[in-house]
Backbone as CSV, one residue per row, in Angstrom:
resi,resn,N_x,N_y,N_z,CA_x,CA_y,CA_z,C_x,C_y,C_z
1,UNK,5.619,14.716,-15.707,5.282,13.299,-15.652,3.992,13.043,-14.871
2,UNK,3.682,13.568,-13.523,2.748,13.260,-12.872,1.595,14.539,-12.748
3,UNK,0.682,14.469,-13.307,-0.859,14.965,-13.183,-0.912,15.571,-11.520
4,UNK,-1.286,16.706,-11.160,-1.508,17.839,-10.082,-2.693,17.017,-9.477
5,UNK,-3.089,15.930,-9.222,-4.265,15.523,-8.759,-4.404,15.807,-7.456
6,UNK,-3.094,16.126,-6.380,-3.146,16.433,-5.265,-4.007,17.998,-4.916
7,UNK,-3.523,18.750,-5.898,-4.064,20.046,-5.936,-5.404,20.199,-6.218
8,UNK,-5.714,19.126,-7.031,-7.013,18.967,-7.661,-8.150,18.669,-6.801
9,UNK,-7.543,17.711,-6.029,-8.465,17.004,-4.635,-8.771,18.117,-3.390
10,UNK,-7.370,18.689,-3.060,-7.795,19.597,-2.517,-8.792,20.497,-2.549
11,UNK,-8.779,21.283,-3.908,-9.313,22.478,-4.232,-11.222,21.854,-3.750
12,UNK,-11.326,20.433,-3.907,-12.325,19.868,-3.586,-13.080,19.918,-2.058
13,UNK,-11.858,19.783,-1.243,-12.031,19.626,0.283,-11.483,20.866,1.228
14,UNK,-10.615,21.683,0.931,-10.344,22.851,1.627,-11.721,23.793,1.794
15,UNK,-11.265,24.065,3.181,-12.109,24.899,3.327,-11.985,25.871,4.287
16,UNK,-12.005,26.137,5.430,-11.675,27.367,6.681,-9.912,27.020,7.000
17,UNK,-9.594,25.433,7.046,-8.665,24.912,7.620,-7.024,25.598,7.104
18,UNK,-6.211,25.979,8.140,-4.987,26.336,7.431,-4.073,25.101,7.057
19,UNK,-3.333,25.726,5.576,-2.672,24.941,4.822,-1.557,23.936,5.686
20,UNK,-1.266,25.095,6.386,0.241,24.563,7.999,-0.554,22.989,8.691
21,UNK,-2.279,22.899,8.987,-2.375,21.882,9.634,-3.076,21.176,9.300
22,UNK,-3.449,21.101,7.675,-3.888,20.008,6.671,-2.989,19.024,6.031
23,UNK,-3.409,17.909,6.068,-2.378,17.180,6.065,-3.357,16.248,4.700
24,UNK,-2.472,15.408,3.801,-3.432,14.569,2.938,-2.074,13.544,3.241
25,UNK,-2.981,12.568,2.739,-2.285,11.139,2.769,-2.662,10.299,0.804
26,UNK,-1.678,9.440,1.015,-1.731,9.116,-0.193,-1.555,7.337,-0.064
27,UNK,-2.465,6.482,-0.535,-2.196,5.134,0.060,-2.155,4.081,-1.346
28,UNK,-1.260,3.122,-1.493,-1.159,1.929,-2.552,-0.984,0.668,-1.571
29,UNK,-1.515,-0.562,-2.516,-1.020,-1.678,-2.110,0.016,-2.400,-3.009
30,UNK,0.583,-3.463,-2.261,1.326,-4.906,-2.595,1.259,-6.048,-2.590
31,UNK,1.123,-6.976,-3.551,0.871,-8.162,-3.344,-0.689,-8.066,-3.053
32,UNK,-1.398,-8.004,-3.489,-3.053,-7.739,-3.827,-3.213,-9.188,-4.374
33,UNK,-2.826,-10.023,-5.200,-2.899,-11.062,-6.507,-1.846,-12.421,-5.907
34,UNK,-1.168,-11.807,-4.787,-0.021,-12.979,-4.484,-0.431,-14.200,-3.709
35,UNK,-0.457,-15.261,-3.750,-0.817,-16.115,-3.702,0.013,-16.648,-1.984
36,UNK,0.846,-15.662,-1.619,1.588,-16.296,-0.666,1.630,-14.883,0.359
37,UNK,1.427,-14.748,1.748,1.892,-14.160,2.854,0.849,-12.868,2.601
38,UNK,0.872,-11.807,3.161,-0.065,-10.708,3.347,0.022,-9.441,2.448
39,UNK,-1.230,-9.043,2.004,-1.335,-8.020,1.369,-0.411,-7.019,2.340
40,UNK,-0.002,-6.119,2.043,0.619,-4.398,2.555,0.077,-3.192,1.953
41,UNK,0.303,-2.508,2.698,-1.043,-1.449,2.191,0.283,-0.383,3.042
42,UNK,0.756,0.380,1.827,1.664,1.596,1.911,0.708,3.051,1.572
43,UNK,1.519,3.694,3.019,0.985,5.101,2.742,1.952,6.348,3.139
44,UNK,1.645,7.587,2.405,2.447,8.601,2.941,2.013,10.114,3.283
45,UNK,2.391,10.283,4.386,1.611,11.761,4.316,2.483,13.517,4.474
46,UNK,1.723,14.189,3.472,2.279,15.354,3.312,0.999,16.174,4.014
47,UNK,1.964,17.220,4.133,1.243,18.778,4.823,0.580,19.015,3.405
48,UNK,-0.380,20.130,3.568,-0.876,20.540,2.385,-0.168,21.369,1.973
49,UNK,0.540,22.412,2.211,1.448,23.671,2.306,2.523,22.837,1.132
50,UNK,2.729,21.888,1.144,3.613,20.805,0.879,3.415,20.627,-0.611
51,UNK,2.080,20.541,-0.971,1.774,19.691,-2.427,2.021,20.958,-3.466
52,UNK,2.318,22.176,-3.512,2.558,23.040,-4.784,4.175,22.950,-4.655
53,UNK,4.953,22.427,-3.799,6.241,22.571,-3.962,6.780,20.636,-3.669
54,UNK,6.042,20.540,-4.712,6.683,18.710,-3.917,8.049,18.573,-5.275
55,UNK,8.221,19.325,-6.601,9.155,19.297,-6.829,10.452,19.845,-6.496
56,UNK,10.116,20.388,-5.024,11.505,20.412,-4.543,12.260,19.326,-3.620
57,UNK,11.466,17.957,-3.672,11.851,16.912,-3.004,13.028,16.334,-3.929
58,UNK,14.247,16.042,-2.856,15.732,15.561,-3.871,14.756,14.078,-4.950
59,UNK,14.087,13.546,-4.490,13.949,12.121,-4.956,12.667,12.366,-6.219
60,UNK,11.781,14.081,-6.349,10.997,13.972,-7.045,10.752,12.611,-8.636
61,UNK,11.983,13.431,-8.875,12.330,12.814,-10.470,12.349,11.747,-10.361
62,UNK,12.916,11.014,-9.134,13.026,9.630,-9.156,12.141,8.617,-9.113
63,UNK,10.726,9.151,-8.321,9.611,8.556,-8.179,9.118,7.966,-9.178
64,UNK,8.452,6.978,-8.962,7.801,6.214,-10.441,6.357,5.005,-9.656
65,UNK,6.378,4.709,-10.836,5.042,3.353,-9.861,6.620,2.281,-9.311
66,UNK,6.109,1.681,-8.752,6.679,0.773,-8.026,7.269,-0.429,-9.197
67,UNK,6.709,-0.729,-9.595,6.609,-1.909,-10.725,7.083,-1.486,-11.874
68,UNK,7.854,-0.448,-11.900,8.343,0.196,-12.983,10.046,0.385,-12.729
69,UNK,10.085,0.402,-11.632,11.459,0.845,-11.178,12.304,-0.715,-10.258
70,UNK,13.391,-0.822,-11.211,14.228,-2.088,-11.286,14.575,-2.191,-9.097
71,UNK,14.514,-3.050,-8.541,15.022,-3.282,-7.937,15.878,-2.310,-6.284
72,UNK,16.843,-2.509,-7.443,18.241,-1.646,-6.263,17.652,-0.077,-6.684
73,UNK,17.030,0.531,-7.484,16.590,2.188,-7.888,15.381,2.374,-6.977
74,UNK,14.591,1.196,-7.068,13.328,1.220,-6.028,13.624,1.315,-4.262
75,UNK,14.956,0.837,-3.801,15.325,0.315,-2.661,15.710,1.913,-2.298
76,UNK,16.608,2.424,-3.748,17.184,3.591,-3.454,16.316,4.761,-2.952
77,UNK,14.932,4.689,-4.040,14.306,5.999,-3.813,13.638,5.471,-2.482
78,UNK,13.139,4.470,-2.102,12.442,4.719,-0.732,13.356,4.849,0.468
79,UNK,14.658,4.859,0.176,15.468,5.402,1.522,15.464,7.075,1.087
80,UNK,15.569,7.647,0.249,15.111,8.807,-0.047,13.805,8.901,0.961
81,UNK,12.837,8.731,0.762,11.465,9.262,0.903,11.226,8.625,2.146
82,UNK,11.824,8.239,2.980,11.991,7.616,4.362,12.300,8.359,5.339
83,UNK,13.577,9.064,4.123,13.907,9.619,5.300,13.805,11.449,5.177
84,UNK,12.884,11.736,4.346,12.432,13.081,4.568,10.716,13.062,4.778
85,UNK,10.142,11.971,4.414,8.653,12.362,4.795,7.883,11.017,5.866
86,UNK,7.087,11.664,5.988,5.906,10.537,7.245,5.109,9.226,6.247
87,UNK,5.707,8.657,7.113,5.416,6.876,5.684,4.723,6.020,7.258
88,UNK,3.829,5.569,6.492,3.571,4.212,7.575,3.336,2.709,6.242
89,UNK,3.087,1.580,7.069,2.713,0.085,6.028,1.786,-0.474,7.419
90,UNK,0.897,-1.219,6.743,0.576,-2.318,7.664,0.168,-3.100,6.564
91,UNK,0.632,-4.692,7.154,0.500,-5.792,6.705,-0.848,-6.277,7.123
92,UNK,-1.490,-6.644,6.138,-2.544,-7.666,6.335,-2.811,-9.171,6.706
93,UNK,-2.804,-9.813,7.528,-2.786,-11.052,7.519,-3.254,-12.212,6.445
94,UNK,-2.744,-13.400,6.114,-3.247,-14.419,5.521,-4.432,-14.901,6.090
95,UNK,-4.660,-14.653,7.530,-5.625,-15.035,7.980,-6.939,-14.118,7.548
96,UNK,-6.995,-13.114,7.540,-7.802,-11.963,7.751,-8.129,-12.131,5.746
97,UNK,-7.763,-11.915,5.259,-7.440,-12.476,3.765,-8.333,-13.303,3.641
98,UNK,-8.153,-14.383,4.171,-9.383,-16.085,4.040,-10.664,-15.510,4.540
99,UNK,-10.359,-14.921,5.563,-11.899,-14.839,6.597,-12.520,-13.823,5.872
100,UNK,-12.469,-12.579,5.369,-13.058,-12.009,4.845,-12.904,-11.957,2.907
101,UNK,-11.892,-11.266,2.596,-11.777,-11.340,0.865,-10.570,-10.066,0.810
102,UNK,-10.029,-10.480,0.012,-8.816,-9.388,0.042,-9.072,-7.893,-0.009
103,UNK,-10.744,-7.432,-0.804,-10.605,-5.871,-0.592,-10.957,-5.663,0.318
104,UNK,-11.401,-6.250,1.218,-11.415,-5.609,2.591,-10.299,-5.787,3.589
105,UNK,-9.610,-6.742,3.054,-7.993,-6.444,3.677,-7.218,-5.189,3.124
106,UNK,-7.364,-4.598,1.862,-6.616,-3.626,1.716,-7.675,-2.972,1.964
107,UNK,-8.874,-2.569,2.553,-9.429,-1.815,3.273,-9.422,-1.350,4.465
108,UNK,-8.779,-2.847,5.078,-8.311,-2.453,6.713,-7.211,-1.951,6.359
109,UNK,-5.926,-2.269,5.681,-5.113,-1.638,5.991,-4.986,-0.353,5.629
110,UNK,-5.770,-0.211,4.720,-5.766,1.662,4.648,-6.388,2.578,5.609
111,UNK,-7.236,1.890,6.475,-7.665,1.808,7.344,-6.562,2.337,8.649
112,UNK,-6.226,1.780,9.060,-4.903,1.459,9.993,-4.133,2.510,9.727
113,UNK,-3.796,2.840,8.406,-2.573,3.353,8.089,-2.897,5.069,8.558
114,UNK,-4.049,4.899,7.840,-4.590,6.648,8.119,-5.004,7.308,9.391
115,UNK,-5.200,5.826,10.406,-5.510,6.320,11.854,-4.416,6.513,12.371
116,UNK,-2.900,5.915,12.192,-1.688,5.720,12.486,-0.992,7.243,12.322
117,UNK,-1.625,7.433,11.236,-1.121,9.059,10.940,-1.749,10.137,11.339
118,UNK,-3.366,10.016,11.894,-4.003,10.821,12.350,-3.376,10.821,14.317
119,UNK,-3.400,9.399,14.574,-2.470,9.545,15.629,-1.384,10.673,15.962
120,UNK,-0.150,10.199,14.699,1.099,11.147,14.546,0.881,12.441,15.026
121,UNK,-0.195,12.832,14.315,-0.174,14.371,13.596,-1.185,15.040,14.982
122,UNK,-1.980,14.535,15.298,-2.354,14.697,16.549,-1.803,15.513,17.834
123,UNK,-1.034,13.960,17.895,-0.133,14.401,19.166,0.791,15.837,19.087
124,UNK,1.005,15.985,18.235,1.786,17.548,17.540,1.210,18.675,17.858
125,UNK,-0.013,18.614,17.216,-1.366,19.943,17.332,-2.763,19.085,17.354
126,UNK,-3.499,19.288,17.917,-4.644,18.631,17.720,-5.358,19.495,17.130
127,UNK,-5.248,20.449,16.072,-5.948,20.990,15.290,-5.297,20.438,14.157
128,UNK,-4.159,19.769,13.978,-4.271,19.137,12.645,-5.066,18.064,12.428
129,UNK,-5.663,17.853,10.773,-6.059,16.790,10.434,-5.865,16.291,8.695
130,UNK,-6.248,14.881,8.157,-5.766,14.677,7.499,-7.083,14.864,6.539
131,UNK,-7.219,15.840,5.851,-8.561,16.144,5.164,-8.931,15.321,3.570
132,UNK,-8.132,14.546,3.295,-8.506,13.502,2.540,-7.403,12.658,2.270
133,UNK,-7.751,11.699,1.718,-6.460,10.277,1.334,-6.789,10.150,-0.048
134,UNK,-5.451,9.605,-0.641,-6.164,9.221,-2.340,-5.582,7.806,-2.285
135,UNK,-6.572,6.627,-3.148,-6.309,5.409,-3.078,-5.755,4.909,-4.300
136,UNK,-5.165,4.236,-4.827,-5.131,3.472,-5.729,-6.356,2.670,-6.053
137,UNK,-6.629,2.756,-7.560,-7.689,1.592,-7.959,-9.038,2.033,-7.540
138,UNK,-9.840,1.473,-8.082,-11.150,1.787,-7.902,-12.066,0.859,-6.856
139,UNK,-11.410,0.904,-5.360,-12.253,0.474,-4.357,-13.618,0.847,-3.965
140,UNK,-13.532,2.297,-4.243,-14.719,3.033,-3.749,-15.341,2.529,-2.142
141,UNK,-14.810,2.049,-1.268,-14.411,1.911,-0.032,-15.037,3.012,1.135
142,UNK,-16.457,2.680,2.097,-16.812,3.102,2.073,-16.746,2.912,3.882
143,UNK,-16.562,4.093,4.666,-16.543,3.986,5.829,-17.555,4.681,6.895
144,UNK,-17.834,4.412,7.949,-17.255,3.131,8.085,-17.621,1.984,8.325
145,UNK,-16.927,0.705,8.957,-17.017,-0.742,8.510,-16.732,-1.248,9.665
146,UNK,-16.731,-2.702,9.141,-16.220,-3.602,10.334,-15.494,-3.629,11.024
147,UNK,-15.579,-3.222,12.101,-14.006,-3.254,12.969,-13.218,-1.600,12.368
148,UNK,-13.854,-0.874,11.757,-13.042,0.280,11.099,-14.176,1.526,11.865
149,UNK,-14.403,2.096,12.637,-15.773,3.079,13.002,-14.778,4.051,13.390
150,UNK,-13.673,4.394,13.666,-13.090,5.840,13.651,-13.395,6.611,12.307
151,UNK,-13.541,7.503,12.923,-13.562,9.081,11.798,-12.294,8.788,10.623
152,UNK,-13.032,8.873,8.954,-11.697,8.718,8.280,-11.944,9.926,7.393
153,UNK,-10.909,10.401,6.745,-11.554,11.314,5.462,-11.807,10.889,4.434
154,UNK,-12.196,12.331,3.687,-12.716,11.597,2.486,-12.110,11.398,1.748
155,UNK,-12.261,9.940,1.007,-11.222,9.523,0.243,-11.758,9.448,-1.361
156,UNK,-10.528,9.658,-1.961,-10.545,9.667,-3.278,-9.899,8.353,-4.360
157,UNK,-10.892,7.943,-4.726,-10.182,6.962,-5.743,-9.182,7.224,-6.962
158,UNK,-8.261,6.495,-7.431,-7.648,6.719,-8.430,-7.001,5.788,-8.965
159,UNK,-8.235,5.370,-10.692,-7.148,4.220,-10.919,-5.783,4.495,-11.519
160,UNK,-4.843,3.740,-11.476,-3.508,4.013,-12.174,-3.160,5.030,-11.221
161,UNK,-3.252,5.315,-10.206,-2.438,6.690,-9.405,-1.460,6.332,-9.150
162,UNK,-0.807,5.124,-9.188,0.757,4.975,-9.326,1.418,5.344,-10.334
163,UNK,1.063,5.596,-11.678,1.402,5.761,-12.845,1.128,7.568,-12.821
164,UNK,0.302,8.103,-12.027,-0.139,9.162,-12.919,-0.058,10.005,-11.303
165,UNK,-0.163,9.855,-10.252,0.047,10.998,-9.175,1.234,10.962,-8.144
166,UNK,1.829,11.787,-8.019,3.426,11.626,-7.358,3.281,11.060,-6.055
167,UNK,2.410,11.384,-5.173,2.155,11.087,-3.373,1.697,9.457,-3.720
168,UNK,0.955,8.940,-4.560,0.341,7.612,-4.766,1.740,6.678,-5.457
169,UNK,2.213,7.498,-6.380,3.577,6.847,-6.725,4.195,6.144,-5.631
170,UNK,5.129,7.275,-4.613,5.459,7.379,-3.549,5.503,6.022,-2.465
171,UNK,3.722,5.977,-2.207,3.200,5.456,-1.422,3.165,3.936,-1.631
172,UNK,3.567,3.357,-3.470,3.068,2.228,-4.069,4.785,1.976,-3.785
173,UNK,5.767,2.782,-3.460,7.162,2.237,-3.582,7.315,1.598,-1.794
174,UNK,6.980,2.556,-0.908,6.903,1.931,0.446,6.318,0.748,0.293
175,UNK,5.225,0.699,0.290,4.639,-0.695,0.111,4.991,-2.043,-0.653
176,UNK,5.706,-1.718,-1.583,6.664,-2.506,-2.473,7.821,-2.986,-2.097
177,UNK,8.589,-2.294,-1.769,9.786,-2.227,-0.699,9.736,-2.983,0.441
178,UNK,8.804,-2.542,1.043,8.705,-3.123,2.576,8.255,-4.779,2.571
179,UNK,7.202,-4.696,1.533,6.466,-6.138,0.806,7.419,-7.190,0.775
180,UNK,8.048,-6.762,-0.283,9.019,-7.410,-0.843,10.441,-8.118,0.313
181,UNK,10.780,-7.224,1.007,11.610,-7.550,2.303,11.653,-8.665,3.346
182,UNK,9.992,-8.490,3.592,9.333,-9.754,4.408,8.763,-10.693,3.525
183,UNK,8.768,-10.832,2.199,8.503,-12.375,1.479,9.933,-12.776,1.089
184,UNK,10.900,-11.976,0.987,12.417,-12.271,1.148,13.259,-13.231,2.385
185,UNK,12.802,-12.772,3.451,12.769,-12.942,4.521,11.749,-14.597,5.200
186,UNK,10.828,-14.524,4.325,10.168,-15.797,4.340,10.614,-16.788,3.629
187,UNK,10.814,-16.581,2.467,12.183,-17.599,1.429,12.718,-18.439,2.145
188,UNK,13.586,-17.858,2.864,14.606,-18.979,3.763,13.658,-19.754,4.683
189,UNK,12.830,-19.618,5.108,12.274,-20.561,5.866,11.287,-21.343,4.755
190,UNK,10.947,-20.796,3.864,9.927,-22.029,2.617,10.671,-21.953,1.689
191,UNK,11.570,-22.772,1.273,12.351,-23.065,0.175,11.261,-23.861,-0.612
192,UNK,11.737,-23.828,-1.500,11.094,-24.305,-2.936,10.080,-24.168,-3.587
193,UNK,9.571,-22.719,-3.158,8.214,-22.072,-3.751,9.033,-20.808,-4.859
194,UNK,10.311,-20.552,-4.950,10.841,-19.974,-5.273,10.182,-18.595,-4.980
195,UNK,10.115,-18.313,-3.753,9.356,-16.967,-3.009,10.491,-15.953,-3.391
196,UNK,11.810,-15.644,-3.475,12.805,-15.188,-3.670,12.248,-14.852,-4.803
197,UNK,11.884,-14.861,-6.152,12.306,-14.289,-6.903,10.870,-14.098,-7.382
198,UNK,9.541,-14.920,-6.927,8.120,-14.405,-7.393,7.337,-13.552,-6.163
199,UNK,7.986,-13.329,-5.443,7.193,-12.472,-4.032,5.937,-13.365,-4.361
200,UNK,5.809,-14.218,-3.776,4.018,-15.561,-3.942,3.514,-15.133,-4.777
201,UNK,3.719,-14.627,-5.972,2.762,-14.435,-7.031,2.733,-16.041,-7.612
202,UNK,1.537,-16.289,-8.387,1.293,-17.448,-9.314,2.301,-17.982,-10.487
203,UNK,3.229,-17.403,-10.541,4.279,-18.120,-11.255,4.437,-19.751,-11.678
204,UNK,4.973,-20.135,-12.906,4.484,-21.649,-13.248,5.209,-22.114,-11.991
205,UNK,6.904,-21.892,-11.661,7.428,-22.443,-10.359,6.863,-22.537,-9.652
206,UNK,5.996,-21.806,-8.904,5.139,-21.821,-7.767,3.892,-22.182,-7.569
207,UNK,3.475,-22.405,-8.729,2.311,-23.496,-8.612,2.301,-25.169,-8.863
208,UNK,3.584,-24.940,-9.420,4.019,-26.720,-9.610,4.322,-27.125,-7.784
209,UNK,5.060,-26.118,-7.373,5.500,-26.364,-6.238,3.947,-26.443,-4.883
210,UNK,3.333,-26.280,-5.216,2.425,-25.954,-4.366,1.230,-27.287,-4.841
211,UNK,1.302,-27.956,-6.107,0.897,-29.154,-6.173,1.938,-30.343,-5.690
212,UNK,3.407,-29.996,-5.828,3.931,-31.147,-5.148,4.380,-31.091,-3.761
213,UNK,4.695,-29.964,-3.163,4.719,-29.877,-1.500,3.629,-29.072,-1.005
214,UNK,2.314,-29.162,-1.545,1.362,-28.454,-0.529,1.402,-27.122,-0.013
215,UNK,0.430,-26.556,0.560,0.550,-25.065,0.781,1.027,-25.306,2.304
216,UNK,1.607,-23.580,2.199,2.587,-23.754,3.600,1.317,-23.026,4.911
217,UNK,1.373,-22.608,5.772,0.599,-21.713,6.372,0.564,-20.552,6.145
218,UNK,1.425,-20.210,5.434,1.402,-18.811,5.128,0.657,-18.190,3.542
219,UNK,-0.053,-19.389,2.985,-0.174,-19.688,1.306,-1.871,-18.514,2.270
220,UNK,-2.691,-18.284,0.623,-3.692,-17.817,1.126,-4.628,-18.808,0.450
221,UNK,-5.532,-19.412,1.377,-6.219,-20.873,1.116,-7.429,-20.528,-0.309
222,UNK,-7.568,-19.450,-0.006,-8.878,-19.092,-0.541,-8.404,-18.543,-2.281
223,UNK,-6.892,-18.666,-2.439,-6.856,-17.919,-3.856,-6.095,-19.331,-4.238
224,UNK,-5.391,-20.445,-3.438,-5.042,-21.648,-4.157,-5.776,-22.707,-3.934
225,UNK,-6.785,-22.588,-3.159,-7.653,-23.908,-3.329,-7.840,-24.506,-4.961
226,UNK,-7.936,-24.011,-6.102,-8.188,-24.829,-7.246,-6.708,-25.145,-7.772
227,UNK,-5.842,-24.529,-7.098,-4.480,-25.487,-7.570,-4.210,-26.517,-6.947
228,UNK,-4.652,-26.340,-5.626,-4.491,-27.732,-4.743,-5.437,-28.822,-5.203
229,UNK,-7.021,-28.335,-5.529,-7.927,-29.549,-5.669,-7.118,-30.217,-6.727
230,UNK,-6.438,-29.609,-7.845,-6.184,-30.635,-9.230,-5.166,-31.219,-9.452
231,UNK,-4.726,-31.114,-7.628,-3.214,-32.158,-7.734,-3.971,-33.443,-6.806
232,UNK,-4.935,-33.075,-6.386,-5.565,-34.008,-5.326,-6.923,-34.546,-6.160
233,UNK,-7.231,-34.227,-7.819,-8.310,-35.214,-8.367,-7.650,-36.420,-9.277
């Protein structure tokens, strides 16, 4: 099902470093397009030693893109993959969203995520490191940046790598999962955006609702401003 791209990337970036303290990371986002609460930016990281035997993970088979896999199967495999490999998320703010533009919110958070793990792996051996990340989508994301000047590796783009590479699969289900939990969780406090069942995506419910009770603080100003102006011309 899934294309060796991990092996592939490697064969790109290895070099003196042993397999035991190379580490790659694999990063997707959530809610990129949602109209309500913060992008998430899911990631996961394997040893390199790791990527010619990743079909011996119990949950291999189970993996899929995120958006492919119903619900309670999605909930299932990321308690799988939770609880045998190194996962981090960071949420992006609504604020951070307005002030700059969303790819550079899922820029910080990939950002974040990979220093979070260079942290981890650190403290362990400080001869490990994480010798490249693969992204979802074609950011081409270039470091470093604003507020981002730590050392990152080199990263690899990939569109569809939820569909087509197992670690990016993986990485698009954390982020989905976790996403999904905290706009669940926001529901009960904003009723009638029907957040429950569109995670703030643009849904007709949720844009009717957002011309007749206004955006909440948590809406992102900068992707509903033209639904708001045309309840207000």
């Amino acid at each position: 099902m899934f294309e060796r791209w991990e092996e592939r990337f490697l064969s790109e970036t290895q070099k003196d470093n042993s397999l035991e303290t190379s580490y790659i990371a694999a990063i997707d986002e959530a809610g990129r397009g949602s109209l309500f609460g913060p992008v998430t930016v899911g990631g996961i990281l394997f040893r390199a030693s790791e990527i010619i035997n990743f079909k011996d993970f119990e949950f291999y088979d189970e993996v899929n893109d995120s958006k492919k896999l119903k619900p309670e199967k999605r909930k299932d495999v990321y308690e799988k993959i939770t609880r045998n490999c190194i996962y981090g998320v960071s949420h992006v703010s609504v604020k951070y969203i307005d002030t700059y533009n969303i790819n550079k919110a899922v820029q910080y958070g990939a950002y974040r995520v990979i220093q979070n793990f260079q942290r981890k792996i650190k403290s362990k051996n400080q001869k490990a490191d994480i010798v490249f990340a693969i992204i979802d989508g074609n950011y081409n994301f270039q470091y470093p940046a604003l507020g981002m000047t730590s050392k990152m590796p080199k990263i690899f783009d990939l569109i569809q790598g939820d569909s087509i590479c197992f670690s990016v699969a993986a990485a698009s289900i954390i982020a989905k999962v976790t996403r999904d939990a905290l706009i669940l969780k926001a529901s009960t406090r904003f009723e009638g955006y029907g957040l429950e069942k569109n995670m703030g995506y643009g849904v007709k419910l949720h844009r009717n609702a957002l011309q007749e009770k206004g955006a909440t603080t948590f809406h992102r100003k900068t992707f509903i401003k033209k639904i708001v102006m045309s309840n207000n011309s």
